[in-house]
N, C-alpha and C positions, 0 to 999 in steps of 0.2 A: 504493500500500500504506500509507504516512502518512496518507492521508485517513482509507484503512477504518481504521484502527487509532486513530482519532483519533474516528469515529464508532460505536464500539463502546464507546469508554472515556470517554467528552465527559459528563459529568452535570454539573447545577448550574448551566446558563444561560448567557450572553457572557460575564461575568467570569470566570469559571472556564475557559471552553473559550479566552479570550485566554491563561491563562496556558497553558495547555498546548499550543497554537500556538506561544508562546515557546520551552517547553521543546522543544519536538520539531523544529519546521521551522525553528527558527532555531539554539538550539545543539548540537542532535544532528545534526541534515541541513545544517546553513546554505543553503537553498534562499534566503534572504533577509535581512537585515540586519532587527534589531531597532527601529530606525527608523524601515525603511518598511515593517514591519507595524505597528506602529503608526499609521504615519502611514494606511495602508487601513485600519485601523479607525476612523479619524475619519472618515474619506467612506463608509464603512459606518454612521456614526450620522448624517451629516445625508439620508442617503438615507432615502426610505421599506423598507420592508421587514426581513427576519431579519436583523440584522447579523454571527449568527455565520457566514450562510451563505454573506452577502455577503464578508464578509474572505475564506472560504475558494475561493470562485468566485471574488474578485479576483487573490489567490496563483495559481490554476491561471493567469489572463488575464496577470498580469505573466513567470511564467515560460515559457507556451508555446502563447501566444495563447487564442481562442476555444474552439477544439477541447477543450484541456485542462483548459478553465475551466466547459465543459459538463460534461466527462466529474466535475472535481471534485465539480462540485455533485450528479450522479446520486449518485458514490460516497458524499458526507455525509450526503445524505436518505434513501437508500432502506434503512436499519436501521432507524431511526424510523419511517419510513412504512409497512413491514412489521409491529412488532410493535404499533404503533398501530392498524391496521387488525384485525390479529390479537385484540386485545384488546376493539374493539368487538364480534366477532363472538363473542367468549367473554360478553360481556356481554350481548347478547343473546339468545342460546343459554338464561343463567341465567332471562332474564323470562321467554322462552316456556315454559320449564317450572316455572316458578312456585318458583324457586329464589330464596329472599330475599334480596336485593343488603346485608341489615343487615349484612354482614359490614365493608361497604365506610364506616360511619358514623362511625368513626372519621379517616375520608381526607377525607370533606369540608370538615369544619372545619379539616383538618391545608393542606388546598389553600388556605382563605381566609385563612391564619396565613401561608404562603408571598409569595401578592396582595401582603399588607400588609407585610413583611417585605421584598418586590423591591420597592415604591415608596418604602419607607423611603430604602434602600438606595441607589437612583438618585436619589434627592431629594439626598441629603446629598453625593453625590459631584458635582452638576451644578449646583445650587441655590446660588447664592454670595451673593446681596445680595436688598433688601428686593424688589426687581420682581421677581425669580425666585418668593419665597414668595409676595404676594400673587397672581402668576397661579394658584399652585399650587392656592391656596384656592378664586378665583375657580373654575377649572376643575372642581376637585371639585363645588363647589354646582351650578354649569349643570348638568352631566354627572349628577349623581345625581338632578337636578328633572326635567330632561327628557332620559332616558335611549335618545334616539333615535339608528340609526346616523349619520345626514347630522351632529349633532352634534359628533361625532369629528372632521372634518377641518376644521372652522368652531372650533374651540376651536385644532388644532395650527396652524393659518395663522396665525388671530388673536395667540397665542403669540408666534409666531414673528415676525410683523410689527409688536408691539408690543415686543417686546427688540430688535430691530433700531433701533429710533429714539434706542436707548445706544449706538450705535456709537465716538463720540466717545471714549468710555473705552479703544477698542482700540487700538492701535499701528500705524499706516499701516506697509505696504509696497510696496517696487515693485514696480508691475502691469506685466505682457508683454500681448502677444496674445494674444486667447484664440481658438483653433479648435477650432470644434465640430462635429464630426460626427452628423447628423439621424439617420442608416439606424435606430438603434436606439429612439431616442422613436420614430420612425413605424411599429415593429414594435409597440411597445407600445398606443400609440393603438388602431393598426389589430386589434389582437386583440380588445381588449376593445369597442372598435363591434362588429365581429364577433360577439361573444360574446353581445352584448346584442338584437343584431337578430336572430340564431339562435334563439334562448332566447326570443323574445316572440312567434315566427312561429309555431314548434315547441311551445312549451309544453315541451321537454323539461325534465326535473327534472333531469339529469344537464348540461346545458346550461348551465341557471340556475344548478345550482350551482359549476359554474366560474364563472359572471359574476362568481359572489358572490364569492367567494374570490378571484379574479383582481382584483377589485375594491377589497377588503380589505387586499388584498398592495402595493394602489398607494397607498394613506391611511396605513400603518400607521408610526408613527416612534416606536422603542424598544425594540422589540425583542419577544417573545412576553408580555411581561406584561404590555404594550398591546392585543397583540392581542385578549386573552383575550376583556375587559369588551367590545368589539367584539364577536366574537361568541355571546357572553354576550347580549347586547342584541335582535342578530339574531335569532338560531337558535332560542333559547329565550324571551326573551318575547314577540319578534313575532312570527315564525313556526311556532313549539311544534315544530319538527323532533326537540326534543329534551326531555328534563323535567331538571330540576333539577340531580336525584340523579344521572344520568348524564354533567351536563356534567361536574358537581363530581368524579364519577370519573377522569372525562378528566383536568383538570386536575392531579389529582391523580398520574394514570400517567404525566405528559409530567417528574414528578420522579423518577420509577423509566427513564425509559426513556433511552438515552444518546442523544447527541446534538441535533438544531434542538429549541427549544421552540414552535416552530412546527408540527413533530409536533400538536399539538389540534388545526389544522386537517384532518388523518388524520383524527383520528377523530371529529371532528362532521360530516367527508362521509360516512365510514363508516355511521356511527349513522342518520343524514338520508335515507338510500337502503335501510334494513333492510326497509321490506315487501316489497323485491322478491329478499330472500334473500341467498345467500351472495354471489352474485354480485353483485348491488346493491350489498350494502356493502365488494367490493373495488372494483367499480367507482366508489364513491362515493370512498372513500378516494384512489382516483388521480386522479379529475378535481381533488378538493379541496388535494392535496397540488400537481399542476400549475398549479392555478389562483395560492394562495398564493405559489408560488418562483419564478415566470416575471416578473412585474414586476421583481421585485428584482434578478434577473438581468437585464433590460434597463437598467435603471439604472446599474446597473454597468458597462455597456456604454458608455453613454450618457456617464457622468461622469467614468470611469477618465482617458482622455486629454485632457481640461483641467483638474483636479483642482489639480493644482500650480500655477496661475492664478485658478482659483474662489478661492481659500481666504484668498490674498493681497488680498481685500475686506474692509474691517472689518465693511460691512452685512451679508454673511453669517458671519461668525462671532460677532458679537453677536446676530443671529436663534438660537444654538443653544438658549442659556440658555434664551429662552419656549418651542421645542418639548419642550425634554425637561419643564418644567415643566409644560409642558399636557397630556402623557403621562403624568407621574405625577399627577397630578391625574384623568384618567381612572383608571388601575390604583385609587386610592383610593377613589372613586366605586364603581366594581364587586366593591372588596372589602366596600363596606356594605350595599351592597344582596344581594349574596350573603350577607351577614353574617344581616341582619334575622331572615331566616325561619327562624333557628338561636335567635335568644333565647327564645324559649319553652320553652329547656331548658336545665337547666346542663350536660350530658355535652357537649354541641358546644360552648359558650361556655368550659367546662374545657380543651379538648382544643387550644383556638385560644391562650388564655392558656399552656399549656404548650408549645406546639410554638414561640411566639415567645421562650419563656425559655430553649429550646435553640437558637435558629437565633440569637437575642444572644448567649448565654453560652457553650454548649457548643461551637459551631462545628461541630455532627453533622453529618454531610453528609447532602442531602435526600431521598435515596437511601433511605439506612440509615432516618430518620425516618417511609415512608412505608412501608416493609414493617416494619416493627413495630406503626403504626397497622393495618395488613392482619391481622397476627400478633394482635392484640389486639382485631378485631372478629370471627375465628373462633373464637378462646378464649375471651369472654366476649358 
């Protein structure tokens, strides 16, 4: 019942949804000491995938194993996944009857104002010394030159492997044994071959689209404003499953809707599967939503019981600094190329400039800022 009520009222992304973890499962319920959710949030940020979703799938695995930590993760995502799904089907409902989306023109640029506002954001909270900012740079340029997916995980390795050779800086500690249990990497491997040899034999598009996603969910390190520009890159320039105006909606409802920001994955399967009707795009929605959560939850799996060993290496904790840098260095990247095809007007170049003067100043929660941009393309 903490879950659901945690994924009903969760808005605003990991920093937000951490404090309200704090507040609820640690000094309302004490299911856990503040510490060690914290400390799962750390091994929730050097893992790939959702980290709100992973802290919350780790909570359920530290307090009652496997079972409860599946059952978690059903409970956090399937609000999001529902009205994400929901929302593309209203959305395309609007095209087929030639119902103008202008309402929504306002939310676009309010989404690319959010982009550049969460890589601000994570920059200044992880970014500490001069190698942090020049990878940051460095990643942006690659990333916005050659805006291919295979580049995403060649930028966060590279990252990661070139802040790793500062280790010296970190503070040795004593290392134990480390025991690792395989069963869960070998579930993950095994799925995604699976996945990938189904999907090329088959042709299926409901197939392919979990590869993809399942695929996504294995690269992805920072949380859903990484993922975005990923499949930003995908969906809509390579493969046109989607136009523009619709991702940018998406993006834009993943700040209206409570809980994972991983939710856009809902609904770019959603969207991805519309010619084949209602059914398509719930079917699209759940392969893409299973695709997306199931790495992350093997990882978790995977890392949980050596964790307290891993971490005591200074190489991996000086590797952090270049992944989150090369992650926001992507987010940045996709906020300008999203950005671009908006200057040829000032109403979206106004709209981006204002929403970053409320999300610095006002502290308006993202929420409130995106049904008033809603409120303000019906009325005018």
């Amino acid at each position: 019942m903490d879950i659901l009520l945690l994924s009903l009222t969760a808005f605003g992304g990991p920093q937000v949804h951490l404090m309200m973890m704090i507040e609820r499962l640690v000094r309302k319920r004490r299911y856990i000491t503040e510490e060690e959710l914290l400390e799962l949030q750390a091994l929730c940020q050097v893992l790939p995938g959702p980290s709100s979703t992973q802290t919350v799938t780790a909570i359920g695995l530290k307090i009652g194993g496997q079972p409860l930590a599946y059952l978690s993760l059903l409970v956090w995502s399937l609000p999001a996944m529902v009205l994400m799904t929901m929302a593309a089907i209203g959305i395309h409902y609007l095209e087929q009857n030639a119902i103008s989306l202008s309402f929504t023109r306002f939310v676009g640029p309010m989404a690319v104002a959010f982009l550049m506002y969460g890589a601000y954001a994570i920059a200044r909270k992880v970014i500490h010394n001069a190698l942090g900012w020049t990878l940051l740079i460095f990643s942006t340029v690659l990333a916005y030159l050659y805006p291919s997916p295979y580049m995403t995980p060649v930028l966060i390795v590279s990252g990661g492997i070139a802040a790793s050779l500062n280790f010296k800086k970190h503070e040795k500690m004593e290392k134990g044994p480390i025991r690792i249990r395989w069963r869960p990497l070998i579930f993950w491997i095994s799925v995604l071959i699976a996945a990938a040899v189904v999907g090329k034999i088959t042709n299926s598009l409901p197939v392919r689209l979990f590869e993809n996603f399942y695929r996504n969910g294995s690269l992805v390190f920072g949380g859903g404003q990484v993922l975005i520009p990923i499949l930003y890159n995908e969906f809509v320039e390579f493969k046109h499953y989607l136009t523009d105006q619709e991702f940018l909606a998406g993006m834009a409802l993943t700040q209206v809707v409570p809980g994972p920001v991983f939710s856009i994955a809902t609904f770019v399967g959603s969207v991805s599967l519309q010619a084949d009707g209602v059914p398509g795009e719930i079917l699209g929605g759940f392969v893409a939503t299973a695709g997306i959560f199931l790495p992350g939850t093997f990882f978790i799996f995977f890392a949980y019981p050596f964790w307290d060993q891993l971490k005591k290496y200074r190489g991996i904790r000086a590797s952090l600094e270049g992944v989150h840098a090369a992650s926001c260095g992507l987010t940045i990247a996709a906020a300008i190329s999203l950005l671009e095809p908006m200057t040829a007007s000032w109403q979206p170049l106004l709209t981006v400039a204002g929403t970053l003067l409320l999300l610095f100043f006002a502290r308006v929660p993202s929420y409130i800022i995106i049904i008033a941009g809603l409120l303000l393309g019906i009325v005018f």
